[in-house]
N, C-alpha and C positions, 0 to 999 in steps of 0.2 A: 504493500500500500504506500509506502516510504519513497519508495523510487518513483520518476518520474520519466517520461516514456509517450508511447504511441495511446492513444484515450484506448480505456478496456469498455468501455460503454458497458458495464455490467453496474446497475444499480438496488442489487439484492442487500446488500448490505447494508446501503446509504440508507433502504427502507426500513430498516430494520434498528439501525441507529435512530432514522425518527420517530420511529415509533417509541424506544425508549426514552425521548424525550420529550413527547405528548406524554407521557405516565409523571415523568418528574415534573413538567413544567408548574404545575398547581402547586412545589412545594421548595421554588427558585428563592420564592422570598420571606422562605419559613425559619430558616438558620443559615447559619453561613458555610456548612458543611456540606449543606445538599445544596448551594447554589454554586459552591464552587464542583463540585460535583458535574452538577447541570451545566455550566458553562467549561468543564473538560469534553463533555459530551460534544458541545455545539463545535469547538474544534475540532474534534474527530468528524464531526459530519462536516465542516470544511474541507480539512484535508481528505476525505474519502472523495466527494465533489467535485475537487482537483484533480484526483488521479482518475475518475471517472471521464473525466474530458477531456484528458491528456497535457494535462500542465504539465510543465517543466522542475527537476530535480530543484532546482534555486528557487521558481513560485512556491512549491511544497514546503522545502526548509524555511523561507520565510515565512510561510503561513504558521510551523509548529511555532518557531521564535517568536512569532508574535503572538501567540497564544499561548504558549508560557508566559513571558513577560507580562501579560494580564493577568494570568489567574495569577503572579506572584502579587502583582499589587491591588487584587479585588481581594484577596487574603487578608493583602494589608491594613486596608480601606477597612474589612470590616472587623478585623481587631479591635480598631483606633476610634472606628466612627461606627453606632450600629445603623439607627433609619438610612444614615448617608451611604452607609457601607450597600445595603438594601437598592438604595437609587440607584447609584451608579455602576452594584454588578447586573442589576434588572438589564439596564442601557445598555451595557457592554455585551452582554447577550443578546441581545437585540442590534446592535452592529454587527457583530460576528454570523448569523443566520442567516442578514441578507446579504450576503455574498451569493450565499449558493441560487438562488433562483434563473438571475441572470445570465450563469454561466450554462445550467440544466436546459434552457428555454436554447440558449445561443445553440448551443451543440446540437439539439434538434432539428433545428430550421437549417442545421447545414448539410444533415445528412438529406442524400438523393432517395433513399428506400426505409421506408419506417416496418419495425418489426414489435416485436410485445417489450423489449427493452426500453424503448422510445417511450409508449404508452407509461410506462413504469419510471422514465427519468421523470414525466410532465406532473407523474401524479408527489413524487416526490419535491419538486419543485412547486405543487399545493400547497403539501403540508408545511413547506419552511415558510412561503408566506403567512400563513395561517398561524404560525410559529411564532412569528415576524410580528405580528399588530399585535399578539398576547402580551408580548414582552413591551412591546411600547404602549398599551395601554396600562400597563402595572406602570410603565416607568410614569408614567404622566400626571397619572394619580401620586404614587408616591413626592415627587417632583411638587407637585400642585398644591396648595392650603385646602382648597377648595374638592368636595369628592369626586369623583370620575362620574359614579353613576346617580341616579337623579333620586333612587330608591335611599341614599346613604352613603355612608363609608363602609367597603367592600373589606371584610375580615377575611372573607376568605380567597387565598388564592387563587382556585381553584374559578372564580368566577371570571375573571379574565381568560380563562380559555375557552370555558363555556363560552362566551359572550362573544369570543373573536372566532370561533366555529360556527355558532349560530348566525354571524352578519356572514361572514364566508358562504355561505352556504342559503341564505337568505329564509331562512326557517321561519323566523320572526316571531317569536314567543310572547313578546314584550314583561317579560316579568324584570330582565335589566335592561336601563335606559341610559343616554348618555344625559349627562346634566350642562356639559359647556360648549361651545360652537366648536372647539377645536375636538372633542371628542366625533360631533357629529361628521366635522370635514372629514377625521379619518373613519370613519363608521363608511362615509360615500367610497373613499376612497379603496379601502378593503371589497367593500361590494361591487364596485367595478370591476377588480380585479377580477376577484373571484370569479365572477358571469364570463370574463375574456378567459379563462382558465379552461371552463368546463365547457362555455358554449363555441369555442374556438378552438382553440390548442387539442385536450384531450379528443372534443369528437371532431376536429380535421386530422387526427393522427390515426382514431378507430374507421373512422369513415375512407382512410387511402388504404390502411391493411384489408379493408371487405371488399375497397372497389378496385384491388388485384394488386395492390404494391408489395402485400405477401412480405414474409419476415427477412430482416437485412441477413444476406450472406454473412457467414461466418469467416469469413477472408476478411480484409480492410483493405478490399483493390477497391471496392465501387465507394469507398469515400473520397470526400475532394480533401485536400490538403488542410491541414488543421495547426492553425499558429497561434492556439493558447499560450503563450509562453514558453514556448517549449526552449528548454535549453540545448 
């Protein structure tokens, strides 16, 4: 996974990483243990994203050093500071997550023949955005005097993810509400996404494998050249 190389377009793993951190994320800003925890994970799903699309040995190693070098000082941060220690590992997780989408989406739209891996980077490239508003709705509240949601001040974690799945996904429950404009702008701005996600991306990916694009050879001839950073 360390090495950096020709993309393996295999995103079994990267699923499965986030899936482990849809489980923790409800419990990023519960102690400091399980958030640095939480934010070793979101590095791993960096660097796994990376070698999925073929970054380069030097993009990779920078990405681990910079993901060290954070989790040493979100440690630190919340030794010294707790609510601030809280805000600014919430945030920093939420930096580090959106990496991966634009590289998942980029790599697709470059391949000429889409196969069930494709379908599989788009849907993992979902769930980090969905990843992606949890953490910046915690961070915003936390950050904020004022509560996020319009019901109160949110105790539990957990509710930010609910809340950033359900606009994801456009469910619309209303039992959480956003209370300030800047929640609402990102509430629009997650919901566009999302709709470009499923009613674009995913079904123009299921819609070329049914109407004969048929799964990418297992060779890497019919790819076009790929200059993620490769070193």
């Amino acid at each position: 996974m360390l090495v950096g190389g020709p993309p393996t377009d295999r995103y079994g793993v990267l699923f499965i990483e986030l899936l482990a951190l849809v489980v923790l994320a409800p419990f990023a800003s519960s102690g400091g243990s399980v958030r640095l925890v939480t934010f070793v994970l979101a590095v791993a799903i960096v660097v796994t994203t990376l070698r999925a699309v073929g970054a380069g040995l030097v993009v990779v190693r920078v990405a681990l050093l910079a993901g060290f070098a954070l989790a040493a000082a979100l440690s630190w941060v919340s030794a010294t500071s707790g609510s601030l220690g809280n805000s600014v590992g919430v945030a920093l997780i939420a930096c580090v997550v959106v990496i991966g989408p634009p590289l998942l989406v980029r790599r697709v739209f470059r391949r000429r023949r889409f196969g069930v891996q494709d379908v599989l980077a788009a849907l993992c490239a979902y769930l980090q955005v969905a990843l992606f508003f949890t953490y910046v709705y915690t961070a915003v509240d936390l950050f904020s005097r004022d509560p996020f949601f319009a019901q109160g001040a949110s105790t539990a974690a957990s509710d930010y993810l609910y809340f950033s799945f359900v606009t994801m996904l456009t469910l619309g429950y209303g039992d959480l509400t956003p209370a300030t404009d800047l929640g609402r702008v990102l509430i629009i701005v997650e919901t566009l996404v999302g709709q470009i996600f499923l009613v674009v991306l995913v079904a123009y990916l299921v819609g070329s494998m049914v109407g004969g694009g048929g799964p990418v050879a297992e060779s890497h001839g019919d790819r076009p050249p790929d200059d993620v950073g490769v070193a």
